[in-house]
mmCIF file of the N, C-alpha and C atoms, coordinates in Angstrom:
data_MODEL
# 
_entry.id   MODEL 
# 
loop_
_atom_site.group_PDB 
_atom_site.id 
_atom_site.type_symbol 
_atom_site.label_atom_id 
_atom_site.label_alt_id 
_atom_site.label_comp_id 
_atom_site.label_asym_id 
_atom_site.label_entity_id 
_atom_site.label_seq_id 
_atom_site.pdbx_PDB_ins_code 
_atom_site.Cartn_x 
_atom_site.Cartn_y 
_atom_site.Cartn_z 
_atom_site.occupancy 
_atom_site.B_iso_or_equiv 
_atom_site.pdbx_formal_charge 
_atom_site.auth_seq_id 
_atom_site.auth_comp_id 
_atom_site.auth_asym_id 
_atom_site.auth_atom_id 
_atom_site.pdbx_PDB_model_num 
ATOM 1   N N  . UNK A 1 1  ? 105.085 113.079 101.310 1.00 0.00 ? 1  UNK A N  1 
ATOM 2   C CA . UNK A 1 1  ? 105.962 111.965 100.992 1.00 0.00 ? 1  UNK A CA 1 
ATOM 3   C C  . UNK A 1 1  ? 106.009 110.988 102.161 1.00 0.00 ? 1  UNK A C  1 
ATOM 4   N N  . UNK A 1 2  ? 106.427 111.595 103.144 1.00 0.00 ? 2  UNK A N  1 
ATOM 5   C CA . UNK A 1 2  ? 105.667 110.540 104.321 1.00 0.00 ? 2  UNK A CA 1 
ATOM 6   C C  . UNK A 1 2  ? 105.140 109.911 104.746 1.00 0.00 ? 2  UNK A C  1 
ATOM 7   N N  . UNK A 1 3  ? 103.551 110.463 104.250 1.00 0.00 ? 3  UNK A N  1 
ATOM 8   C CA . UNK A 1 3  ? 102.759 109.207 104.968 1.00 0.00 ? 3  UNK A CA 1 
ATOM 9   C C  . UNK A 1 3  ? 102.421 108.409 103.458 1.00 0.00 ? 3  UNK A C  1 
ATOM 10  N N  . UNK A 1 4  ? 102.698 108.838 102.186 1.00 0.00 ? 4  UNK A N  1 
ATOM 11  C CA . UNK A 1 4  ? 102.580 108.173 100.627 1.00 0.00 ? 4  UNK A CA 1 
ATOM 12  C C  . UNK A 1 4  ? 103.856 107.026 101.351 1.00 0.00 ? 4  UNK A C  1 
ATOM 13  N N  . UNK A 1 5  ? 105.148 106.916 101.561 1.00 0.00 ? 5  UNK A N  1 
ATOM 14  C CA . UNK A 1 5  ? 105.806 106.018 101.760 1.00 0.00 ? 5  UNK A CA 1 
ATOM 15  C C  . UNK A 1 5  ? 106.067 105.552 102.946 1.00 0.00 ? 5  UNK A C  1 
ATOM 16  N N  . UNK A 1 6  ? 105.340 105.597 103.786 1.00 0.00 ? 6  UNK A N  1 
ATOM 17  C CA . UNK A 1 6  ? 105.426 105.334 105.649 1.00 0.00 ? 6  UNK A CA 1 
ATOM 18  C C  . UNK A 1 6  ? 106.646 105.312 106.112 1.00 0.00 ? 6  UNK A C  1 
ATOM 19  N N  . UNK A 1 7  ? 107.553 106.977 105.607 1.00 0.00 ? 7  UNK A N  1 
ATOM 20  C CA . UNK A 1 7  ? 108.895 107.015 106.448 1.00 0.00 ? 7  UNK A CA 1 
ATOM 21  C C  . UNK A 1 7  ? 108.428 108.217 107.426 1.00 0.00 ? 7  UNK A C  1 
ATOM 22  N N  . UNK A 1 8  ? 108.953 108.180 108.478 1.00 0.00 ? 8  UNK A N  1 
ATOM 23  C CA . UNK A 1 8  ? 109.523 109.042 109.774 1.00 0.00 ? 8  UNK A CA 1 
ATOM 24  C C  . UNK A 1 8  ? 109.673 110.419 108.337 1.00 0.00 ? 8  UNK A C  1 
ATOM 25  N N  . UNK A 1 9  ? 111.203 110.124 108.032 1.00 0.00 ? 9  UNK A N  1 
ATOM 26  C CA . UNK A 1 9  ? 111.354 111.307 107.444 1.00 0.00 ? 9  UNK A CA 1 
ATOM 27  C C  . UNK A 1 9  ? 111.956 111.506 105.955 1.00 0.00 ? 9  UNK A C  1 
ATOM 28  N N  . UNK A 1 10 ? 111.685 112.811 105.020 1.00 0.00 ? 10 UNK A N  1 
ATOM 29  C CA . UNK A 1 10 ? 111.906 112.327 103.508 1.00 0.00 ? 10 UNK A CA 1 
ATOM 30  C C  . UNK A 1 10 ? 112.968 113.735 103.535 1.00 0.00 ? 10 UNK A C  1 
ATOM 31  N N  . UNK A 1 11 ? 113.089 113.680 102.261 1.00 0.00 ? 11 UNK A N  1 
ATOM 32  C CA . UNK A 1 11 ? 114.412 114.554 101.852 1.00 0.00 ? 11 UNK A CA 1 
ATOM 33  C C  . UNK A 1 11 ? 113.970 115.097 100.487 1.00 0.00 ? 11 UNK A C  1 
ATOM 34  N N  . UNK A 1 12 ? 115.408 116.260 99.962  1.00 0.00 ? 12 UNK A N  1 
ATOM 35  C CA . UNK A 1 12 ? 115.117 116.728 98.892  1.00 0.00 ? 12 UNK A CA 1 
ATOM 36  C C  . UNK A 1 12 ? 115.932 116.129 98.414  1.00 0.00 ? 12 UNK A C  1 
ATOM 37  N N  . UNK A 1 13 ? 115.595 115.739 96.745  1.00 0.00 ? 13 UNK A N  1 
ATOM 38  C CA . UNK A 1 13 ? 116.656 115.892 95.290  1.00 0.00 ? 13 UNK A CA 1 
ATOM 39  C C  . UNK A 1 13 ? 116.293 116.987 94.330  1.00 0.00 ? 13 UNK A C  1 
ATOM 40  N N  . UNK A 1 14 ? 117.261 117.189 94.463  1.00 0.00 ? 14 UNK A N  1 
ATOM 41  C CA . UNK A 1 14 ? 117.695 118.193 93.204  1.00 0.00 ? 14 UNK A CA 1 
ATOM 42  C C  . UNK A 1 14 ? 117.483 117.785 91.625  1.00 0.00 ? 14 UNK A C  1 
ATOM 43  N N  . UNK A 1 15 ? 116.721 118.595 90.755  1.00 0.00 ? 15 UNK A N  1 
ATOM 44  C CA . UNK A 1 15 ? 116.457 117.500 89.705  1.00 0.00 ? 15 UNK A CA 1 
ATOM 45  C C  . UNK A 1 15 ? 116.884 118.086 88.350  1.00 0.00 ? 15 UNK A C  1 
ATOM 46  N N  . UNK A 1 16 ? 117.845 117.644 87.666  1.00 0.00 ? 16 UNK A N  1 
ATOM 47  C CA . UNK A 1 16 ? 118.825 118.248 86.490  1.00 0.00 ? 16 UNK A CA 1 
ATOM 48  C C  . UNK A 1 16 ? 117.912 117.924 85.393  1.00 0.00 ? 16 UNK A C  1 
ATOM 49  N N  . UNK A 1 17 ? 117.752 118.907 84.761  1.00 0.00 ? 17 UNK A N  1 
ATOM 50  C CA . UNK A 1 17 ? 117.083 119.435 83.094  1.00 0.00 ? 17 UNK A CA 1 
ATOM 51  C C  . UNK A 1 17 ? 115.574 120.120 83.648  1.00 0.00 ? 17 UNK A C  1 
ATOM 52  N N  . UNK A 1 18 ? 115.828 120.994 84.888  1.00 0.00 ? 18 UNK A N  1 
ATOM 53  C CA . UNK A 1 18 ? 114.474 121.953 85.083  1.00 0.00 ? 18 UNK A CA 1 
ATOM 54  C C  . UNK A 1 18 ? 114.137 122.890 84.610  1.00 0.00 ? 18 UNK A C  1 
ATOM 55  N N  . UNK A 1 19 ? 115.056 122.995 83.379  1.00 0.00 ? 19 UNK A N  1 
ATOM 56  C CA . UNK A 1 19 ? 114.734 124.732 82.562  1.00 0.00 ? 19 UNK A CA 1 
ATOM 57  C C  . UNK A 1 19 ? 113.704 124.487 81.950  1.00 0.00 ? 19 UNK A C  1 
ATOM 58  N N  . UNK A 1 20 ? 113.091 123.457 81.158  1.00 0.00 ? 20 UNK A N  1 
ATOM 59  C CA . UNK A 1 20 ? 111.849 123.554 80.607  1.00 0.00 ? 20 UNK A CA 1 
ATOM 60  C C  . UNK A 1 20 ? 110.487 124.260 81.610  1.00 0.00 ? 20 UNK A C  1 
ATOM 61  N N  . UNK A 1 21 ? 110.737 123.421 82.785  1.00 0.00 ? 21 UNK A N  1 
ATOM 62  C CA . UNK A 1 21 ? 109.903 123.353 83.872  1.00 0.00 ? 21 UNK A CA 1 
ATOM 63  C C  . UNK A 1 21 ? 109.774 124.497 84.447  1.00 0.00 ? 21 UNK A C  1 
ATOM 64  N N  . UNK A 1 22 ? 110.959 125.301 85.191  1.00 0.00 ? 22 UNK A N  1 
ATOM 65  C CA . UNK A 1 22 ? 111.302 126.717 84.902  1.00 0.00 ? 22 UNK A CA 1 
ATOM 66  C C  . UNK A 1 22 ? 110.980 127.985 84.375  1.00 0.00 ? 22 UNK A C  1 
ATOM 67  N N  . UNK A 1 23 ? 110.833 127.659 82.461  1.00 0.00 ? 23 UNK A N  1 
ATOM 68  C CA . UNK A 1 23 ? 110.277 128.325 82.036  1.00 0.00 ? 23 UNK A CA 1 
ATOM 69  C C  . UNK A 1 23 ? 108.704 128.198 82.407  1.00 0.00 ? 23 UNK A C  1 
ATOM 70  N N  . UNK A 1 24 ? 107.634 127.224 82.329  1.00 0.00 ? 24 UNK A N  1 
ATOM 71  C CA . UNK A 1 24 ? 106.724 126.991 82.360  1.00 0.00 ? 24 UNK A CA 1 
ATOM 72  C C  . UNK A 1 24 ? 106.062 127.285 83.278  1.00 0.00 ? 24 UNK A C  1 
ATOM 73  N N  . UNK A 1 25 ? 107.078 127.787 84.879  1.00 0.00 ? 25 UNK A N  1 
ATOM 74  C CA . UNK A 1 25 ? 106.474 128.207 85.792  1.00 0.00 ? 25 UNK A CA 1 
ATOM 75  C C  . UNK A 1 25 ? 106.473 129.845 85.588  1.00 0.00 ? 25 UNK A C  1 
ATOM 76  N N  . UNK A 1 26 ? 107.442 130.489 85.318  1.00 0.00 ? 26 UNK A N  1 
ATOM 77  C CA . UNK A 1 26 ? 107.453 131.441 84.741  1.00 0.00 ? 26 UNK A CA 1 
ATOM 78  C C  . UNK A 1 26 ? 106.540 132.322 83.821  1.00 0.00 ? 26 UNK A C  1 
ATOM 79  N N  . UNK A 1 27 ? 106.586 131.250 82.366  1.00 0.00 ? 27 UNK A N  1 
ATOM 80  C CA . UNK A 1 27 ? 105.027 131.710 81.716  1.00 0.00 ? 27 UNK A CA 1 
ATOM 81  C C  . UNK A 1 27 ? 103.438 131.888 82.334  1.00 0.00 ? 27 UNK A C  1 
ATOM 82  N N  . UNK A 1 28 ? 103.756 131.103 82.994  1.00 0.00 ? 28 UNK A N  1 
ATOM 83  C CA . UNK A 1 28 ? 101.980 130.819 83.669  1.00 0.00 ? 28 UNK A CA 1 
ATOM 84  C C  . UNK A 1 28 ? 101.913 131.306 85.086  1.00 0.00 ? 28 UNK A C  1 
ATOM 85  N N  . UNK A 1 29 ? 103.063 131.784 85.810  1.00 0.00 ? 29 UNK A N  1 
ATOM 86  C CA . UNK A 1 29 ? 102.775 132.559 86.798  1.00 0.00 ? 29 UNK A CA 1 
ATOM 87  C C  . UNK A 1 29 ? 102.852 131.780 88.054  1.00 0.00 ? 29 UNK A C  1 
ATOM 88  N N  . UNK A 1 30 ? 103.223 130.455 88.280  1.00 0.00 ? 30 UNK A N  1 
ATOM 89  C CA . UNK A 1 30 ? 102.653 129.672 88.887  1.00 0.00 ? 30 UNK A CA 1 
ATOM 90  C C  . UNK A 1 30 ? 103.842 128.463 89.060  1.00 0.00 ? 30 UNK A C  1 
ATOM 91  N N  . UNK A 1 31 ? 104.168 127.841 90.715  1.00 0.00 ? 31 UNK A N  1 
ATOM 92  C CA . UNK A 1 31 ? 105.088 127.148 90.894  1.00 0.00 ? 31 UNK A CA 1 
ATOM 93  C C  . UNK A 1 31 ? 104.689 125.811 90.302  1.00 0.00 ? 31 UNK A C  1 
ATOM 94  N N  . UNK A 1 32 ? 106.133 125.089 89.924  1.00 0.00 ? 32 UNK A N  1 
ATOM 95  C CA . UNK A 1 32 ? 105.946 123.920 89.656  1.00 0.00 ? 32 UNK A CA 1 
ATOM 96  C C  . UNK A 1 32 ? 106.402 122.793 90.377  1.00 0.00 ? 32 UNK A C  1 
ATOM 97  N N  . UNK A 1 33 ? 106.314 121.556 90.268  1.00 0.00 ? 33 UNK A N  1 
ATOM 98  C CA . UNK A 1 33 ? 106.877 120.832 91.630  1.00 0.00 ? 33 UNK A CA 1 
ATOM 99  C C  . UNK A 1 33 ? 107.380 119.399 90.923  1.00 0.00 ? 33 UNK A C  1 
ATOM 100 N N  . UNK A 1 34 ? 108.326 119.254 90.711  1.00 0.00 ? 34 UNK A N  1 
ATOM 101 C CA . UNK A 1 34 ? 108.414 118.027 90.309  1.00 0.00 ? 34 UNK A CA 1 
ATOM 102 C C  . UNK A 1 34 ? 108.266 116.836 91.393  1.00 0.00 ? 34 UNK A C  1 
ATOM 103 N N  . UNK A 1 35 ? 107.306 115.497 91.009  1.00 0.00 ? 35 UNK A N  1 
ATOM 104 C CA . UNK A 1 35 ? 107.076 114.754 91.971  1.00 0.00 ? 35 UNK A CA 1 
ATOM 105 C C  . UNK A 1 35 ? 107.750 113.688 91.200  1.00 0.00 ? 35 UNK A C  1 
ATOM 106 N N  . UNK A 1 36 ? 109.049 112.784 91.474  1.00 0.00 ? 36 UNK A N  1 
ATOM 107 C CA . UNK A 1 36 ? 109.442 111.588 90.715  1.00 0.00 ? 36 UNK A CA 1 
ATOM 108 C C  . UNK A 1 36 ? 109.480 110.600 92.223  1.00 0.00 ? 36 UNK A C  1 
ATOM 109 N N  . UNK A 1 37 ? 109.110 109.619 91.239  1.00 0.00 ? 37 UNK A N  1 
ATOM 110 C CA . UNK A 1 37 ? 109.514 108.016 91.995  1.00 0.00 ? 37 UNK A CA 1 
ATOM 111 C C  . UNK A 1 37 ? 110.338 107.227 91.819  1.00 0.00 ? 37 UNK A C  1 
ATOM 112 N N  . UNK A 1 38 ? 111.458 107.905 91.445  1.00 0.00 ? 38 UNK A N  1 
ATOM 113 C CA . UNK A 1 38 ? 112.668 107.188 91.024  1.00 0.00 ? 38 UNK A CA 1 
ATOM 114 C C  . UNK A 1 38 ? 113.580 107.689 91.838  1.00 0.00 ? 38 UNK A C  1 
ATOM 115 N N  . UNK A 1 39 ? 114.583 106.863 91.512  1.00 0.00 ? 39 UNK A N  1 
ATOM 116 C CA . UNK A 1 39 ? 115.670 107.182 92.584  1.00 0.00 ? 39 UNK A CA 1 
ATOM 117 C C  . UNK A 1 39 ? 117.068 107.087 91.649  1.00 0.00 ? 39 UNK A C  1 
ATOM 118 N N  . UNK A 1 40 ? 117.924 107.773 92.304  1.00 0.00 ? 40 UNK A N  1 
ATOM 119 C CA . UNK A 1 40 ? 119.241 107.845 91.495  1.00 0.00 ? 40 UNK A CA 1 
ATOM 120 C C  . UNK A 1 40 ? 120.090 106.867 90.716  1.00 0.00 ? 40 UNK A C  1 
ATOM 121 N N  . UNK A 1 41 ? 119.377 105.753 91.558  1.00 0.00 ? 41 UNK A N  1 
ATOM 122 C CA . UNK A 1 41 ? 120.176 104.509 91.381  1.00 0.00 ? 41 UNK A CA 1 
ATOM 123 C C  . UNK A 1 41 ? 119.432 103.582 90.212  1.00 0.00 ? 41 UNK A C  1 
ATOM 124 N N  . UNK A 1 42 ? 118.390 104.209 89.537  1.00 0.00 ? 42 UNK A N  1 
ATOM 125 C CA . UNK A 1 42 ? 117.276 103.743 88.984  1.00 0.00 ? 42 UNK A CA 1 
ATOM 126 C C  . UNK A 1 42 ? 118.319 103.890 87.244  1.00 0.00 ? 42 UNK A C  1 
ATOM 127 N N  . UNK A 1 43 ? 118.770 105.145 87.453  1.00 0.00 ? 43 UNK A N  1 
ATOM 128 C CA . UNK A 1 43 ? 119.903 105.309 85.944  1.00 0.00 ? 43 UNK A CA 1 
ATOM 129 C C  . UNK A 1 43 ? 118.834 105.474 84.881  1.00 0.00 ? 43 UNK A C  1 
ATOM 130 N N  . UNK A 1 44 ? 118.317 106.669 85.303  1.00 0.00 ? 44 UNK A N  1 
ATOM 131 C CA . UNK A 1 44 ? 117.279 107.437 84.777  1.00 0.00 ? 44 UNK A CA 1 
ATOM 132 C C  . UNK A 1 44 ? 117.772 107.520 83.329  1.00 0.00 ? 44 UNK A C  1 
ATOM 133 N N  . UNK A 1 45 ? 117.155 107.246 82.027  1.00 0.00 ? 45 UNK A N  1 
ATOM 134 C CA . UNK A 1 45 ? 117.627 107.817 80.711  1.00 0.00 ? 45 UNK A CA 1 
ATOM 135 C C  . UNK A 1 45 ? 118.702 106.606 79.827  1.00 0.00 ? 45 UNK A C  1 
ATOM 136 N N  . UNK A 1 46 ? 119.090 105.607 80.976  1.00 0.00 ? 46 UNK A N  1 
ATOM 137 C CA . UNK A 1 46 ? 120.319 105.102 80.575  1.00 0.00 ? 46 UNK A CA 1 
ATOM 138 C C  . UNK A 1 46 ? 119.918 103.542 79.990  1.00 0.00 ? 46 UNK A C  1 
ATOM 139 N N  . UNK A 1 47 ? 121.227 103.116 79.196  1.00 0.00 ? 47 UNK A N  1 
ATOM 140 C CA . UNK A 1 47 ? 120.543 101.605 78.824  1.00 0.00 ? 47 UNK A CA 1 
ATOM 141 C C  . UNK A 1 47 ? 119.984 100.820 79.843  1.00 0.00 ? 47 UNK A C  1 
ATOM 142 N N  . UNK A 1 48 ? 120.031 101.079 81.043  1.00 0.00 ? 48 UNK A N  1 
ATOM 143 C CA . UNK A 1 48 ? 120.171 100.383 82.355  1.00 0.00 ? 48 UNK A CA 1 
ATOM 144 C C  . UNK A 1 48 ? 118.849 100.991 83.515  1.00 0.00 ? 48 UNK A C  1 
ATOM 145 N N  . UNK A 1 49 ? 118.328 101.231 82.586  1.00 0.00 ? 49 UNK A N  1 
ATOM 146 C CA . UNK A 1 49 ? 116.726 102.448 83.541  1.00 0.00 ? 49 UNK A CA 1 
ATOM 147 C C  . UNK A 1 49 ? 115.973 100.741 83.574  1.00 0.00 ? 49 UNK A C  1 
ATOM 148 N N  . UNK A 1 50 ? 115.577 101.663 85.104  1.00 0.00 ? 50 UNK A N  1 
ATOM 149 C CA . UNK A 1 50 ? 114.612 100.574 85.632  1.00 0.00 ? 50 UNK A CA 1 
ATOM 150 C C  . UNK A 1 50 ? 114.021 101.341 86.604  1.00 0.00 ? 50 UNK A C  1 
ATOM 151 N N  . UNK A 1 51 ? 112.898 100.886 86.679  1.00 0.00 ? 51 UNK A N  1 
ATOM 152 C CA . UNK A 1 51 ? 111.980 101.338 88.071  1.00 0.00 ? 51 UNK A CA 1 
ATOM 153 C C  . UNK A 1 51 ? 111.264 100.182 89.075  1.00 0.00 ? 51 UNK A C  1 
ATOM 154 N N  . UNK A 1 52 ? 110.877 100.479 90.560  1.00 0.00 ? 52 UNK A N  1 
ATOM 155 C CA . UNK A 1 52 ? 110.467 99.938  90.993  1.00 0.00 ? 52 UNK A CA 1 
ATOM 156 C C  . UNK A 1 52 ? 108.673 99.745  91.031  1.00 0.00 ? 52 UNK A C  1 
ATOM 157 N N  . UNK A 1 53 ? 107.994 99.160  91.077  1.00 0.00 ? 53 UNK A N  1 
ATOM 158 C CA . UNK A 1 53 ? 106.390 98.983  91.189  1.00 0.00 ? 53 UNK A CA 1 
ATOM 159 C C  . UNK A 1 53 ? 106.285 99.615  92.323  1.00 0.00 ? 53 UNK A C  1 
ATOM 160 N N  . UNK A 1 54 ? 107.061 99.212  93.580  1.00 0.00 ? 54 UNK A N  1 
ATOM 161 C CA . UNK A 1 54 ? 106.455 99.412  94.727  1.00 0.00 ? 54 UNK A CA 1 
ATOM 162 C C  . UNK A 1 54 ? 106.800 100.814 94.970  1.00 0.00 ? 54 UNK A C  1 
ATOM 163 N N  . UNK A 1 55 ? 107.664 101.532 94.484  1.00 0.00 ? 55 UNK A N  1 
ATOM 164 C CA . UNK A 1 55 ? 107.947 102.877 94.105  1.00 0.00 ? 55 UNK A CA 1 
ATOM 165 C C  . UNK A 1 55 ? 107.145 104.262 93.587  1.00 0.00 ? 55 UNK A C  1 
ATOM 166 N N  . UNK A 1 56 ? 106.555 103.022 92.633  1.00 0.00 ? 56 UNK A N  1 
ATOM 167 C CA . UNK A 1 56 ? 105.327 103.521 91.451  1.00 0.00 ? 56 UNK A CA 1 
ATOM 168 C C  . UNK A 1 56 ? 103.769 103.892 92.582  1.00 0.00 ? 56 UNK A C  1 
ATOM 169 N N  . UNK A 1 57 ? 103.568 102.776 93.183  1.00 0.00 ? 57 UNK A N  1 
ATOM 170 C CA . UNK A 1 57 ? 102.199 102.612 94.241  1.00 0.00 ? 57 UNK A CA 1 
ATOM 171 C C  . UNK A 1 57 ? 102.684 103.459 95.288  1.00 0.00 ? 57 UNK A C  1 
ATOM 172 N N  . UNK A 1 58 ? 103.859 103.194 95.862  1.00 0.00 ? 58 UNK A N  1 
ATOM 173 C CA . UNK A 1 58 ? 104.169 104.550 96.980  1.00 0.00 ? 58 UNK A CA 1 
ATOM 174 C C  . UNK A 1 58 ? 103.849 106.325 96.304  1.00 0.00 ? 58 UNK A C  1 
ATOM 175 N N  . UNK A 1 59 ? 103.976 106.438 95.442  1.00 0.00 ? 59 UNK A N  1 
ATOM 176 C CA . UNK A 1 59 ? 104.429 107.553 94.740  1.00 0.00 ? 59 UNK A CA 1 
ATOM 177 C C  . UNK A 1 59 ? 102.693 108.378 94.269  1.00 0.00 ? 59 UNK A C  1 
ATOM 178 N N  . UNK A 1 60 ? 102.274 107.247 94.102  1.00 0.00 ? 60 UNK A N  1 
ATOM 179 C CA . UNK A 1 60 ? 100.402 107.180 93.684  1.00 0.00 ? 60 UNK A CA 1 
ATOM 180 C C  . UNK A 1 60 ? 99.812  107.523 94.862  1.00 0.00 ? 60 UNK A C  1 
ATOM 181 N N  . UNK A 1 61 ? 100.378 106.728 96.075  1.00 0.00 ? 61 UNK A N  1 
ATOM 182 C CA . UNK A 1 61 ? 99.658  107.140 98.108  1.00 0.00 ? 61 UNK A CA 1 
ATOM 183 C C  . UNK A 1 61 ? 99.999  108.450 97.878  1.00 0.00 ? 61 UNK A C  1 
ATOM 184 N N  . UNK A 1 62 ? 101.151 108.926 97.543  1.00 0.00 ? 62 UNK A N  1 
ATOM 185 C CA . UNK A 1 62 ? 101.717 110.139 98.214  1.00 0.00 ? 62 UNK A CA 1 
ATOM 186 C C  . UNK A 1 62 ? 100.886 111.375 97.332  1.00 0.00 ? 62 UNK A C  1 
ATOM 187 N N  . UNK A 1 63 ? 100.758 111.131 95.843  1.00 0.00 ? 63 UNK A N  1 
ATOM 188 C CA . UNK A 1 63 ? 99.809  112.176 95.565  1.00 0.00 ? 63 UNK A CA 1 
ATOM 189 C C  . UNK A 1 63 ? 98.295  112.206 95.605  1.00 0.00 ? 63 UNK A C  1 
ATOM 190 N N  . UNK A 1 64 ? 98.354  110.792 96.352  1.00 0.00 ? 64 UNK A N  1 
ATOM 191 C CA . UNK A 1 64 ? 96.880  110.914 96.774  1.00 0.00 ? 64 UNK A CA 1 
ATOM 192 C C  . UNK A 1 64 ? 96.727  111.553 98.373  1.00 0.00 ? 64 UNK A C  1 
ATOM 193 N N  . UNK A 1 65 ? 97.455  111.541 99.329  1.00 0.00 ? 65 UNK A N  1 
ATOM 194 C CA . UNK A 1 65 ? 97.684  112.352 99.886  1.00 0.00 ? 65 UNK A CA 1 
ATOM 195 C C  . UNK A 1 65 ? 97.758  113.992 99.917  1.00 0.00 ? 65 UNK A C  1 
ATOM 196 N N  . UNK A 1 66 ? 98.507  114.209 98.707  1.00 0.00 ? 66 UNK A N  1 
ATOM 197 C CA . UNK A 1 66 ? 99.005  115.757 98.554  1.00 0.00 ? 66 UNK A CA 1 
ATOM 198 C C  . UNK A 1 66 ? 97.553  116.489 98.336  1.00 0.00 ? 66 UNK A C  1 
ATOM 199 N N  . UNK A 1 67 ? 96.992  116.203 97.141  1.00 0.00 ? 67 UNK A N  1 
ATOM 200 C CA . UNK A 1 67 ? 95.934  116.873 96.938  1.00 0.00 ? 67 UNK A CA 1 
ATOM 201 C C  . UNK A 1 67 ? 95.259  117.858 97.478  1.00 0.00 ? 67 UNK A C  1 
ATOM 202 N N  . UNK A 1 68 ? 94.550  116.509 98.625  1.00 0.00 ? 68 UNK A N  1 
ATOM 203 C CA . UNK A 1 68 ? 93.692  117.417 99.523  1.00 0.00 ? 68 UNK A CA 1 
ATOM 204 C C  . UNK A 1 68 ? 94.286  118.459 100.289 1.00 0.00 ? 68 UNK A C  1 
ATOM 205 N N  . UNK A 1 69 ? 95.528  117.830 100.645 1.00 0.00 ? 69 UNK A N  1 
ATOM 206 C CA . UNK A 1 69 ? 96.448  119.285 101.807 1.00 0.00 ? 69 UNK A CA 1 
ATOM 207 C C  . UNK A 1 69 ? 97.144  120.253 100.992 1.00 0.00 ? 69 UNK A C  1 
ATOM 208 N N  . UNK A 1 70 ? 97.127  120.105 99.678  1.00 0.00 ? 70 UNK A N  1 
ATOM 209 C CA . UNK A 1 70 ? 97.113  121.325 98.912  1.00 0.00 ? 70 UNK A CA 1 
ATOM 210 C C  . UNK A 1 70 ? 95.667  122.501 98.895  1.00 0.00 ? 70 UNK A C  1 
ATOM 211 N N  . UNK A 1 71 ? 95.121  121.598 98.541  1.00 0.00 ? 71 UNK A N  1 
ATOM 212 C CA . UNK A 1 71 ? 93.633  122.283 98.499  1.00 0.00 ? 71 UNK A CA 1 
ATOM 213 C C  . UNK A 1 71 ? 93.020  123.015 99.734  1.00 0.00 ? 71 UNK A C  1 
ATOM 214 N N  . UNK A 1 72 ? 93.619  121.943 100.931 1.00 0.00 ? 72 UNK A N  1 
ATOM 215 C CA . UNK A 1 72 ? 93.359  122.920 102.490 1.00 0.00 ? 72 UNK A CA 1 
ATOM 216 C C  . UNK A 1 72 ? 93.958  124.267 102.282 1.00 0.00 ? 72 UNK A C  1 
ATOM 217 N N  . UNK A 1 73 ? 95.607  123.884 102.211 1.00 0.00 ? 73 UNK A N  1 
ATOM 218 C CA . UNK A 1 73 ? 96.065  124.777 101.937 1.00 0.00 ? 73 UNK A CA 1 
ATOM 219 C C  . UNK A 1 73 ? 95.542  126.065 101.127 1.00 0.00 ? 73 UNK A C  1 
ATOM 220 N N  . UNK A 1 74 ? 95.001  126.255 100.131 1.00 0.00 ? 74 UNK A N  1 
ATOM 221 C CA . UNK A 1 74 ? 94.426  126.990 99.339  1.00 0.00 ? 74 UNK A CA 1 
ATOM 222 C C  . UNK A 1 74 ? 93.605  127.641 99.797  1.00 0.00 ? 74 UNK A C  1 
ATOM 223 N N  . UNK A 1 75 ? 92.562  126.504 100.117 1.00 0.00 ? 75 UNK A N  1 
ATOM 224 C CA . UNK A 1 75 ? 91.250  127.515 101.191 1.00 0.00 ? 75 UNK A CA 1 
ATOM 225 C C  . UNK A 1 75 ? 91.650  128.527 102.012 1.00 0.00 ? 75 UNK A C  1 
ATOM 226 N N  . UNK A 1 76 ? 92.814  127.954 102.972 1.00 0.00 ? 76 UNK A N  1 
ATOM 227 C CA . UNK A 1 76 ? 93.084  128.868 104.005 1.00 0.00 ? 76 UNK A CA 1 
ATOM 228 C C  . UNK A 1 76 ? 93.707  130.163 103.350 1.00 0.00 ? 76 UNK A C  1 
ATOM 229 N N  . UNK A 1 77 ? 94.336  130.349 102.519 1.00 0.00 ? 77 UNK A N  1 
ATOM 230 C CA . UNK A 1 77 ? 95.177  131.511 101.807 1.00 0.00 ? 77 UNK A CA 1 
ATOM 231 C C  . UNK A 1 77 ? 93.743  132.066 101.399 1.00 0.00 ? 77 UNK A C  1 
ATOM 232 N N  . UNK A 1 78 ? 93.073  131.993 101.167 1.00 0.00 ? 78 UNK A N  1 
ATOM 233 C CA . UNK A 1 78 ? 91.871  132.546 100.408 1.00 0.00 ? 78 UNK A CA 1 
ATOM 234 C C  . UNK A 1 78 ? 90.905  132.883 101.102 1.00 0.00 ? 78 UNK A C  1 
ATOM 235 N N  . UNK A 1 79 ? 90.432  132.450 102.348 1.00 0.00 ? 79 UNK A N  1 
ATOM 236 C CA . UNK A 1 79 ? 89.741  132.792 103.457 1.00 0.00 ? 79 UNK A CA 1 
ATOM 237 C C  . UNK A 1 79 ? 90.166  134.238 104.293 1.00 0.00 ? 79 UNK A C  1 
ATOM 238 N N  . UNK A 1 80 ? 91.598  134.117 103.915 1.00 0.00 ? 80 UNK A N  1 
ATOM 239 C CA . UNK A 1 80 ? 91.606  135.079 104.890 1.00 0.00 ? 80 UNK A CA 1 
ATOM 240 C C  . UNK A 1 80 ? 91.679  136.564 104.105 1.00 0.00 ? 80 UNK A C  1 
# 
């Protein structure tokens, strides 16, 4: 998230209606991660939902980022 949005430092949210998600990690054995580009103030669901673009393109860096350092990640668990 960091270097996808060029902050110093990022944070967690907590993200309400994860039981689907939950289950799904459950069935398949396997964590899930929710990645959103929205923000609280965005009024997710509501007559009043809106998102930002530059939110959208930050959010696109950041999983273009993740990927590969997932995948490092992987190698190394598996190498050893």
């Amino acid at each position: 998230m960091a270097k996808g949005f060029g902050a110093a430092e990022v944070g967690r949210m907590r993200n309400g209606g994860g039981a689907p998600a939950s289950l799904l990690a459950e069935t398949a054995g396997a964590p899930v991660i929710f990645f959103g580009t929205g923000l609280p103030e965005d009024h997710w669901h509501d007559s009043d939902e809106k998102v930002e673009v530059e939110a959208l393109l930050k959010g696109a860096a950041t999983m273009a980022h993740f990927w590969p350092e997932l995948a490092a990640v992987h190698r190394e668990r598996n190498q050893g």
